[in-house]
C-alpha positions as CSV (number, residue, x, y, z in Angstrom):
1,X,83.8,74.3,174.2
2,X,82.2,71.8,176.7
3,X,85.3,69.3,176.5
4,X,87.8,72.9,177.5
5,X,85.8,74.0,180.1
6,X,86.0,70.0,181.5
7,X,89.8,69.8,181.3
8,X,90.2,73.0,182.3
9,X,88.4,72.1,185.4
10,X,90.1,69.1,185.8
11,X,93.3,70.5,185.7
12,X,92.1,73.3,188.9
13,X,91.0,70.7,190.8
14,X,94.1,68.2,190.8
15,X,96.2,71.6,191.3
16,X,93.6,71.8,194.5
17,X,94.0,67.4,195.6
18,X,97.8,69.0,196.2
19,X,95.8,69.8,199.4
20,X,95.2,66.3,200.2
21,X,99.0,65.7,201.4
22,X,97.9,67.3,204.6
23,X,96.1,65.5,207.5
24,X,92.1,65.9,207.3
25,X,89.9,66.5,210.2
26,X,87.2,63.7,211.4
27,X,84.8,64.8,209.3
28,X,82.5,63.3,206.3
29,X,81.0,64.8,203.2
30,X,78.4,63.7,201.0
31,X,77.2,64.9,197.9
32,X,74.0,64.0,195.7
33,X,74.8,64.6,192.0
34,X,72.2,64.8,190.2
35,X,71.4,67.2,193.0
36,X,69.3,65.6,195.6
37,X,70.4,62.2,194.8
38,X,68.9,60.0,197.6
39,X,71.6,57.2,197.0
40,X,74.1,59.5,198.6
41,X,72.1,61.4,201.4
42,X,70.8,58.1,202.9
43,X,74.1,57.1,204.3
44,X,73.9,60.1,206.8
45,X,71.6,57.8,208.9
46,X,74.5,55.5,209.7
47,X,77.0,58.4,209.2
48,X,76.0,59.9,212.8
49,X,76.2,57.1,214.5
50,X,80.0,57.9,214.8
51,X,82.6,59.7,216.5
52,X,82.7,62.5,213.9
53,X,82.5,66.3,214.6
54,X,81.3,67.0,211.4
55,X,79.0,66.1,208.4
56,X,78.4,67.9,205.4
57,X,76.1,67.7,203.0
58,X,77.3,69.4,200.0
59,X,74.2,70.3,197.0
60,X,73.6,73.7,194.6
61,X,69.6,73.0,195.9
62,X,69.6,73.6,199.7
63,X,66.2,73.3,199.8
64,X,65.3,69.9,198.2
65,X,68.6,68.2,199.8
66,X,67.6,69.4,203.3
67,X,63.7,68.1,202.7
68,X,65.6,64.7,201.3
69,X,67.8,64.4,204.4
70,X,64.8,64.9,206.5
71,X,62.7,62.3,205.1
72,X,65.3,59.4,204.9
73,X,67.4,60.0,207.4
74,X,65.3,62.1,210.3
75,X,68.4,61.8,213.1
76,X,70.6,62.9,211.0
77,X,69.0,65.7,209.9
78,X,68.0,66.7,213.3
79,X,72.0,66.0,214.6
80,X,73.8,69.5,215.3
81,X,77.2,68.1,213.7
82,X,75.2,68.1,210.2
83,X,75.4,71.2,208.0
84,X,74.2,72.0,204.4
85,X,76.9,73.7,202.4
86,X,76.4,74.7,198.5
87,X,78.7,72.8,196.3
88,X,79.7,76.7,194.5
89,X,80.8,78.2,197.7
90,X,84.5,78.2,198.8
91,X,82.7,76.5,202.4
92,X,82.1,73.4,200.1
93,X,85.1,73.1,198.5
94,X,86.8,73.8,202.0
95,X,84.6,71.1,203.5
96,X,85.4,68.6,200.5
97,X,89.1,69.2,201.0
98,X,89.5,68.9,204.5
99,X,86.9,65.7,205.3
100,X,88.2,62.3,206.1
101,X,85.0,60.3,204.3
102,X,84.0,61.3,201.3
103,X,80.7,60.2,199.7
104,X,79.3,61.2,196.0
105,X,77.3,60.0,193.5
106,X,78.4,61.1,190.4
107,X,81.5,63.4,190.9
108,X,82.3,66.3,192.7
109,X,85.0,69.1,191.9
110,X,86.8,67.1,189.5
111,X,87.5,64.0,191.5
112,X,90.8,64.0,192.2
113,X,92.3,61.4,194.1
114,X,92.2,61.1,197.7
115,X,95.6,60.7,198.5
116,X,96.6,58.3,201.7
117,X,94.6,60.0,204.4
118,X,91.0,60.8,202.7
119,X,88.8,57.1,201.3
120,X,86.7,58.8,198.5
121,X,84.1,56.4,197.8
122,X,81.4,56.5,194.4
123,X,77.9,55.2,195.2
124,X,76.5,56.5,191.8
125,X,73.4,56.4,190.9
126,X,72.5,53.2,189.6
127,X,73.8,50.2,188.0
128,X,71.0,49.7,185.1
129,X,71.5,48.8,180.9
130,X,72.1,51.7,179.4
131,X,75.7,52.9,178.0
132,X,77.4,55.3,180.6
133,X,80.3,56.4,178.5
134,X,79.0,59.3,176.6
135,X,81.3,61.7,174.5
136,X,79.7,64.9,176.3
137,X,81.9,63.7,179.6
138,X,85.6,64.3,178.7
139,X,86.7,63.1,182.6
140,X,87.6,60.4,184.6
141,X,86.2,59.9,188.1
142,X,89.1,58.7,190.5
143,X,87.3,57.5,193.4
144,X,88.9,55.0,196.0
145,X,86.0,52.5,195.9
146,X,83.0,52.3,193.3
147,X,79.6,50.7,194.8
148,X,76.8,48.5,192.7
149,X,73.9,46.3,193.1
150,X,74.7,44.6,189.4
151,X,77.9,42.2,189.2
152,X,76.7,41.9,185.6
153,X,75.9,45.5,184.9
154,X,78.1,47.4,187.8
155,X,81.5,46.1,185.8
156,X,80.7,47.8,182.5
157,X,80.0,50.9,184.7
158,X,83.6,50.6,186.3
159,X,85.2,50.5,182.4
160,X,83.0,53.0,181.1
161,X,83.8,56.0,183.8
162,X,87.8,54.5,184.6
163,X,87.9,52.7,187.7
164,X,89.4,49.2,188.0
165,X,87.5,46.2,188.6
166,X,89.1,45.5,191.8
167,X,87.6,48.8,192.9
168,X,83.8,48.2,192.0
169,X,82.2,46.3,195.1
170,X,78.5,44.5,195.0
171,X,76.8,45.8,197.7
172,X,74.1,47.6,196.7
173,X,72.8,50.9,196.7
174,X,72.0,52.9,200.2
175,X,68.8,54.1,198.8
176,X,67.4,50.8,198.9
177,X,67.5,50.8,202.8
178,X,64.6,53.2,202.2
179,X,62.4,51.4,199.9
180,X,61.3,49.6,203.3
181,X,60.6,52.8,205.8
182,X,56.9,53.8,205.1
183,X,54.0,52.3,205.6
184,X,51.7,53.0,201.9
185,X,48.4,53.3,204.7
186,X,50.2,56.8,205.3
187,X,52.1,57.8,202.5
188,X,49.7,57.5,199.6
189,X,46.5,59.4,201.1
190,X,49.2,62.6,202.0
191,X,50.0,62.2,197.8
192,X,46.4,62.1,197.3
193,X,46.2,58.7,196.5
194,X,43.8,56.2,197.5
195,X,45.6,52.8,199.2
196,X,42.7,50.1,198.4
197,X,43.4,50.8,194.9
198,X,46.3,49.5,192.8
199,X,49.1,52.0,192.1
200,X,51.4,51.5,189.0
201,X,54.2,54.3,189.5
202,X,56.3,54.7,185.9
203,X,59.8,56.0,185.9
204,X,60.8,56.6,182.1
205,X,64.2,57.2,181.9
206,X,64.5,61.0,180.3
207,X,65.4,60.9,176.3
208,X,66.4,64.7,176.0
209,X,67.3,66.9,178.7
210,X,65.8,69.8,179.9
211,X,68.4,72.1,179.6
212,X,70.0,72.1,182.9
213,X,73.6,72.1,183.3
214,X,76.2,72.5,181.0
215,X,75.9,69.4,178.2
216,X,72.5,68.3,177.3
217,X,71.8,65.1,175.0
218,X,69.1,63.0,173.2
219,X,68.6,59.5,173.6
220,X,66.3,56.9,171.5
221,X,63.3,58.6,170.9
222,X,61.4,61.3,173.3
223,X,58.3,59.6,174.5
224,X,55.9,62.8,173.6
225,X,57.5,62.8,169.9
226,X,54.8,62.2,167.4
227,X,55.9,58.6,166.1
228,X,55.1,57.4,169.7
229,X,52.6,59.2,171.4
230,X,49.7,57.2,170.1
231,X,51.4,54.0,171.9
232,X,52.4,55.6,175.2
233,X,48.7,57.4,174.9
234,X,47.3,53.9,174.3
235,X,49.3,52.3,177.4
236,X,48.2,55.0,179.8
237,X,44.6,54.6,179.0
238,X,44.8,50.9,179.6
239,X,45.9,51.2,182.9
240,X,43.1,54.1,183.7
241,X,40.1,52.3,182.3
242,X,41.7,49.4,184.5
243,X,41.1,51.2,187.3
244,X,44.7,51.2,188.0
245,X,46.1,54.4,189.5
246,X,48.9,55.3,187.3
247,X,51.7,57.9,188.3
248,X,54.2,59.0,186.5
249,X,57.4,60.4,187.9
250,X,59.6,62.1,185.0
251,X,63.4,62.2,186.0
252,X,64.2,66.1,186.9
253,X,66.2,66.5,183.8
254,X,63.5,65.1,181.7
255,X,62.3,67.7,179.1
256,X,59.1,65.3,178.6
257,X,55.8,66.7,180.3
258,X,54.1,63.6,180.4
259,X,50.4,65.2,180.2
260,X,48.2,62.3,179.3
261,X,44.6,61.5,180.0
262,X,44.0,60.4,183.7
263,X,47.9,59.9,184.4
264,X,49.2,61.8,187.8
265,X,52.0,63.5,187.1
266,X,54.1,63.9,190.3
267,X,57.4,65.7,190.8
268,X,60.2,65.3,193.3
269,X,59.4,68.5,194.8
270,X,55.6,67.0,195.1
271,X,57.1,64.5,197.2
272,X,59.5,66.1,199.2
273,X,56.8,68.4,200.1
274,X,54.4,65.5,201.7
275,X,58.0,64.9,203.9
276,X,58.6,61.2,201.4
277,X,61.6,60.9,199.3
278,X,61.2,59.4,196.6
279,X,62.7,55.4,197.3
280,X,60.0,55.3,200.1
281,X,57.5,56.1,197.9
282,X,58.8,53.5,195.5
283,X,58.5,51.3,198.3
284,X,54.8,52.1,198.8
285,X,53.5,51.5,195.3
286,X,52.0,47.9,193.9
287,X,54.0,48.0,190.7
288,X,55.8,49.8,188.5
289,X,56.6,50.4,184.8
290,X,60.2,51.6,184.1
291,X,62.7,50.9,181.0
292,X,66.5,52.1,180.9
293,X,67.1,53.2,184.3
294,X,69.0,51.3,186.9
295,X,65.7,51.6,189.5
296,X,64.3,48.6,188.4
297,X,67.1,46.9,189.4
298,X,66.5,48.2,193.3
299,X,62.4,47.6,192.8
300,X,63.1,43.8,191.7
301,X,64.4,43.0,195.6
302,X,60.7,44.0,196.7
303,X,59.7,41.1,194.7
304,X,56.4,43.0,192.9
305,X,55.0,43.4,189.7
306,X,57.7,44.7,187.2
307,X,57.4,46.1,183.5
308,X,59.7,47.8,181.0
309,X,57.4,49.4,178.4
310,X,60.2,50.0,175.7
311,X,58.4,52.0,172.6
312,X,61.9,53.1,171.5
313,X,63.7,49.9,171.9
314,X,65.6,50.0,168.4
315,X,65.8,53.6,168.5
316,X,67.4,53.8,172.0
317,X,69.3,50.8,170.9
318,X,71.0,52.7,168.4
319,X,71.7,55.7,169.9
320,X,73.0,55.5,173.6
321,X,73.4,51.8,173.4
322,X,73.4,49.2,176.3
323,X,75.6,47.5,178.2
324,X,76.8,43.4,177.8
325,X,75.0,41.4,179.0
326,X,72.6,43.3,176.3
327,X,69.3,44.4,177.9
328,X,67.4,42.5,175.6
329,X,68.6,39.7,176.9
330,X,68.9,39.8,180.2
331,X,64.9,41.5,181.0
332,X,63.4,40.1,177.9
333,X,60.4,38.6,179.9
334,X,59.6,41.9,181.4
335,X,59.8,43.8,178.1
336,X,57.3,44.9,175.8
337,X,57.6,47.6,172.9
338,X,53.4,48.1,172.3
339,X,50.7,48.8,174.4
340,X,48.6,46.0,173.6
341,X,51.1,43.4,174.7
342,X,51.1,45.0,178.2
343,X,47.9,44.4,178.3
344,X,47.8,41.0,180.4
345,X,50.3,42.8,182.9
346,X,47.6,45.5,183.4
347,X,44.8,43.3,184.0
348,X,46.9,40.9,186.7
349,X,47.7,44.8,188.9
350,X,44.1,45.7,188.6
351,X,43.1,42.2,190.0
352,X,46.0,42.4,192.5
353,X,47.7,39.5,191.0
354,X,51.1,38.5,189.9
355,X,51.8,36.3,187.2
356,X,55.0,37.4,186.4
357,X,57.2,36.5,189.5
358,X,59.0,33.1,188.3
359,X,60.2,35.7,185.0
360,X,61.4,37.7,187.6
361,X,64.0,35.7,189.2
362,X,65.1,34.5,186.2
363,X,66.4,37.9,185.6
364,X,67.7,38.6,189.2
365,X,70.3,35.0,188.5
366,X,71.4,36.7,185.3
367,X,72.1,40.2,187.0
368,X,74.1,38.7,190.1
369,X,71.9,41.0,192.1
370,X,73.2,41.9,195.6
371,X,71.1,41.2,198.6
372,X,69.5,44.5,198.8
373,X,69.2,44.3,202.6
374,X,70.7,46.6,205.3
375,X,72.8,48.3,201.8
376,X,74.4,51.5,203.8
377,X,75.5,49.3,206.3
378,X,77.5,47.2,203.8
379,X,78.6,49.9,201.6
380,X,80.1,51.6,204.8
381,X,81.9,48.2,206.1
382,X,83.0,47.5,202.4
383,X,84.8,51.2,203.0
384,X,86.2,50.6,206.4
385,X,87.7,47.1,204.9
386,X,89.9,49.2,202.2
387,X,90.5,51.7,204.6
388,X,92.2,49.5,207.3
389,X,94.2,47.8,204.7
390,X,94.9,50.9,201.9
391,X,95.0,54.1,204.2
392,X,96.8,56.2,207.3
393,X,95.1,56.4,210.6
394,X,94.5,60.3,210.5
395,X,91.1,61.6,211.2
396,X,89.6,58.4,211.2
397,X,85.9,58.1,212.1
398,X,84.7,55.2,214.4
399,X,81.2,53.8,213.6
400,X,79.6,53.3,216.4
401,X,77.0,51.0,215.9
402,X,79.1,49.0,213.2
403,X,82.3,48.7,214.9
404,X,84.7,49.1,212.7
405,X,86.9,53.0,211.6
406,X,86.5,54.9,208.2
């Protein structure tokens, strides 16, 4: 049923890229999917610092994408050539058809091909171990360019969603332009957190989905299920009798609750509500604990203390899968499948020290990491590079500030 309804869709929306033969107007159009996605959004802040009449910011959650604008991009929020337009509405598919720029990070209306007057570009969402092909997606993305932070990791991305490796360019990933614009002084009291303390913030990647959306999945082992929850029980209490102040931050789709003993749990709408997306306040924490996502990748350029607390290593292993390089290899110093042997890791963020930082750029060589400096900038001149030498002058956008035409 799900693998009809996909091809179905596909086939309406390359029926639709017919459109595309026709001049576009100067206008841009990003879209965050998984809705909000800040890897998307943060481009706006370089985005009106152009000649464009017109940018859209296309998301089924109005709301959360107009409090995510705000936060990492204020001037663009506040610019009267922005607008929020729902991804459902014939506006958005109208404002998707008819832009010159187009920004996404996952996929939008099928991803048809730009034709030779749009440059459709794929930031995604992360470059990080795990397997990306999954059998529950039955289509192809077909983006003009495809952005990563991961030469090692970002090419098995390129294979696994069909793009060619001449299309994938290391530049990083616009979000990380925000890791750097708060100050933790003023950010952590609003979460009510206290600054002269240590703050580990732990980002599990989700292991079953919560049911949003039309395919849904499990992965490894959920990290509430009974075989585990006396070692993710024993990990958090390390950390609180450490007097370490331990968040955790479950992805949106995460069906995972994460209701343990003097943990904080906070949610994306608890940040977005104290005006801080959720990059900044990555940027604002002391350490952090992750596993299978890609955001450790991003947190590794800030140079701070770094663990991947895997309980479900074999289990996760044998389910989705990883990427070659294998994950095992490539982070094995940060790794650690018990509680107990996370236990010298705790101590060092308690005493506000870090032992760990010659392990960690041994693993930054074998990732070919990109700088991770001034990333919307270079995944915006990457663009303008391809588009000077692969597409038609119509509509074209002049970046101010960076010189150079989209």
């Amino acid at each position: 049923m799900h693998r009809a309804k996909h091809i179905a869709r596909r086939i309406l929306f390359r029926l639709i890229s017919l459109f595309f033969v026709f001049p576009p107007l100067r206008w841009a159009l990003l879209c965050g999917a998984p809705t909000v996605e800040e890897n998307a959004y943060r481009l706006s802040a370089l985005l009106v610092q152009s000649d464009l009449r017109r940018l859209w910011i296309l998301d089924d959650d109005l709301g959360n994408a107009r409090r995510v604008v705000e936060a990492c991009a204020p001037a663009a929020y506040a610019d009267k050539r922005t607008r929020f337009v729902r991804r459902t509405s014939l506006g958005g598919v109208l404002a998707f058809l008819l832009s010159r720029a187009v920004f996404y990070s996952h996929g939008v209306y099928g991803s048809p091909p730009s034709g030779p007057h749009r440059v459709h570009v794929n930031v995604w969402h992360g470059s990080g171990p795990k397997r990306i092909e999954n059998p529950q997606f039955t289509t192809r993305i077909s983006s003009d360019l495809l952005t990563t932070n991961s030469w090692a990791w970002g090419r098995p991305l390129a294979a696994d969603i069909g793009m060619d490796l001449d299309r994938l360019v290391v530049v990083g990933n616009s979000r990380q332009d925000s890791l750097s614009d708060r100050d933790p002084d003023e950010v952590l009291p609003t979460l009510g957190l206290d600054p002269a303390r240590p703050v580990a913030l732990w980002l599990p990647t989700y292991r079953r989905t919560a049911g949003r959306g039309d395919v849904g999945w499990t992965d490894g082992v959920r990290l509430e299920d009974e075989s585990l929850r006396a070692e993710v029980t024993d990990f958090s209490r390390r950390a609180v009798a450490l007097g370490v102040q331990l968040i955790v931050k479950p992805h949106p789709m995460d069906s995972d609750r994460f209701e343990l003993p003097g943990v904080r749990r906070l949610t994306t709408t608890d940040l977005l509500e104290a005006g801080v997306s959720l990059y900044q306040f990555i940027g604002c924490v002391d350490a952090l604990v992750s596993d299978y996502s890609g955001v450790w990748l991003e947190f590794l350029g800030l140079d701070r203390p770094l663990l991947l607390f895997c309980p479900d290593l074999q289990a996760y292993k044998g389910s989705r899968g990883f990427n070659a390089p294998a994950f095992s290899d490539v982070a094995k110093e940060l790794i650690v499948e018990r509680a107990a042997d996370a236990a010298h890791w705790l101590a060092d963020i308690a005493e506000g020290l870090d032992t760990y930082a010659s392990e960690r750029a041994t693993v930054v060589a074998r990732l070919g990491l990109a700088d991770g400096r001034n990333t919307s900038e270079a995944v915006l001149r990457s663009t303008a590079e391809f588009v000077v030498a692969n597409k038609s002058r119509w509509g074209r956008i002049k970046l101010v500030g960076l010189n150079c035409y989209l």
